[in-house]
C-alpha positions in Angstrom: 9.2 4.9 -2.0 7.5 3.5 -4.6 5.5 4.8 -7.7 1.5 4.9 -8.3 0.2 4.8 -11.6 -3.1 6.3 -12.4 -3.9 3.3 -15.3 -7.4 3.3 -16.7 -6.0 6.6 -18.7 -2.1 5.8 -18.8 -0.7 5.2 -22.7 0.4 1.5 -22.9 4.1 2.6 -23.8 4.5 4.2 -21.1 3.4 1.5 -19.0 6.2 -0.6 -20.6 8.4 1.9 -19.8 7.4 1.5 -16.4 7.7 -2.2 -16.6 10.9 -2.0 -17.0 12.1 0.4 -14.9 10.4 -1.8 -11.7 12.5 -4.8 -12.9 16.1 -2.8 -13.0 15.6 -0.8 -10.3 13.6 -3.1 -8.7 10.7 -0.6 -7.4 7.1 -1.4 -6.7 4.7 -0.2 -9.6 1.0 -0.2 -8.7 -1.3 0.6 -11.7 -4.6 1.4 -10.4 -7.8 1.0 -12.4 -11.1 0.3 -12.3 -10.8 -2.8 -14.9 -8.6 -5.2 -15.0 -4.9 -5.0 -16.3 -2.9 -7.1 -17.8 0.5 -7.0 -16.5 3.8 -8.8 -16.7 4.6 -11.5 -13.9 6.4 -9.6 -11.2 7.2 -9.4 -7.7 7.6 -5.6 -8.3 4.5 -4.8 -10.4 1.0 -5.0 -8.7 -2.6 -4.0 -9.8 -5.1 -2.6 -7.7 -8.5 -2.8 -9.2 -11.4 -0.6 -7.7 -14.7 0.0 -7.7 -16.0 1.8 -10.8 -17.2 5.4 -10.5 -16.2 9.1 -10.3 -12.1 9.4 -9.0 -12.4 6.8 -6.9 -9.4 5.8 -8.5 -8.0 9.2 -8.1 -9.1 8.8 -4.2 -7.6 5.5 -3.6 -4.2 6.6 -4.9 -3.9 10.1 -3.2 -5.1 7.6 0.5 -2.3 5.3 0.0 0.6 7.2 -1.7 3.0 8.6 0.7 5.6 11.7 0.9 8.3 11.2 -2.2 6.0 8.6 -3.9 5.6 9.1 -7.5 2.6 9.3 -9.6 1.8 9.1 -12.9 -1.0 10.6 -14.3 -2.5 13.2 -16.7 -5.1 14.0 -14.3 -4.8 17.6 -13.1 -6.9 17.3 -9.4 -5.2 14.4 -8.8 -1.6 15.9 -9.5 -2.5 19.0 -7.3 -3.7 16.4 -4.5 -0.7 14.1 -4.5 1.4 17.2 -4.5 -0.3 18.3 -1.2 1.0 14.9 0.3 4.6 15.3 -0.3 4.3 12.7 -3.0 5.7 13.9 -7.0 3.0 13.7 -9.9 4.4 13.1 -13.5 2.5 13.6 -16.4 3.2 10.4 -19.1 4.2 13.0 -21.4 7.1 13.7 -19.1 6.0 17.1 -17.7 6.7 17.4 -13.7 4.2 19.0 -12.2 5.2 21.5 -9.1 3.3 23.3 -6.5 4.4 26.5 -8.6 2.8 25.0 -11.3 -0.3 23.0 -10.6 -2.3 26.3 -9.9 -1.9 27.8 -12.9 -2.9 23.9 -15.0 -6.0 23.8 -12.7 -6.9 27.3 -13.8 -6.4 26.0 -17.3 -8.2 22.9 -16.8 -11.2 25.0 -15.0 -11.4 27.4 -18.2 -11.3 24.3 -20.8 -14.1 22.3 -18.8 -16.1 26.1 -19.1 -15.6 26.3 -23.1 -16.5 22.8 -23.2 -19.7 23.3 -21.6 -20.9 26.5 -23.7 -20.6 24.1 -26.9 -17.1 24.9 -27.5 -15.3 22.2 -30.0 -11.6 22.6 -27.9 -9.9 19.2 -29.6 -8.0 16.5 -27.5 -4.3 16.3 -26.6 -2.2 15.2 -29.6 -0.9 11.6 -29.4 1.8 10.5 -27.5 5.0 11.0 -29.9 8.6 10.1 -29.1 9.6 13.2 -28.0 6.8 12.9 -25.2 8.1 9.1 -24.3 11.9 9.8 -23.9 10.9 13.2 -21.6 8.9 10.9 -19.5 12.2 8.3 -19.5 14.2 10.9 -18.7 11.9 12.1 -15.3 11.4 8.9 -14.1 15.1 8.0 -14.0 16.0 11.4 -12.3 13.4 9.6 -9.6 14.6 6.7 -9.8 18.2 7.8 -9.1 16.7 10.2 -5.8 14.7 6.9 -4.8 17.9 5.0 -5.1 20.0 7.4 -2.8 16.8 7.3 -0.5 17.1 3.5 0.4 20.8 3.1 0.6 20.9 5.7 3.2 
């Protein structure tokens, strides 16, 4: 197992947070992206740049991620298609998304792009705040701790 991290959008913290986690529990971390990253030398963090253009780092990740993978990302499509996979999508503000869930935020999402389009001023997400960061700590080690189980047995 090994987690996927949807980068070009990703908050920096939370990259450092994953950082981290890579080195203690020594897991592979790939950010993907479409630019460059920066990251800290590793043998457990990697980078994967692609092409630029529409999802096709959303495409890359939901071809290589595998059943009980996890993925980080914000991105609702991309959540509801790693879920198809087997694979586990978490949001960097720490929400885990489920099949019982992911229909309803697409629906959501759908009605938002709609307002959008007729003119409609809907705001962004509010920042990142602390509260957001430790739920997001808190997911990943429950992950963590089922990845852990899943290669000592």
């Amino acid at each position: 197992m090994q987690i996927w991290v949807d980068a070009d959008a990703c908050p920096k913290v939370i990259k450092e947070v994953l950082f981290r986690a890579a080195e203690r529990a020594q897991i592979v971390v790939t950010l993907v992206a479409n630019q460059g990253l920066k990251t800290p030398p590793s043998r457990f963090i990697r980078t994967l740049q692609v092409a630029t253009g529409f999802d096709v780092a959303d495409n890359e990740i939901v071809r290589r991620c595998e059943k009980g993978d996890l993925v980080v990302t914000a991105d609702i499509p991309l959540a509801a298609d790693v879920l198809e996979k087997g694979a586990i999508a978490l949001n960097p503000r720490g929400e885990l998304y489920t099949p019982a869930t992911i229909r309803e935020r697409l629906t959501m999402r759908d009605f938002m792009d709609t307002l959008r389009a007729s003119g409609v001023q809907t705001g962004g997400p509010d920042s990142l705040n602390q509260r957001d960061r430790q739920m997001f700590a808190n997911e990943l080690e429950k992950w963590l701790l089922v990845a852990g189980r899943s290669k000592s047995a």
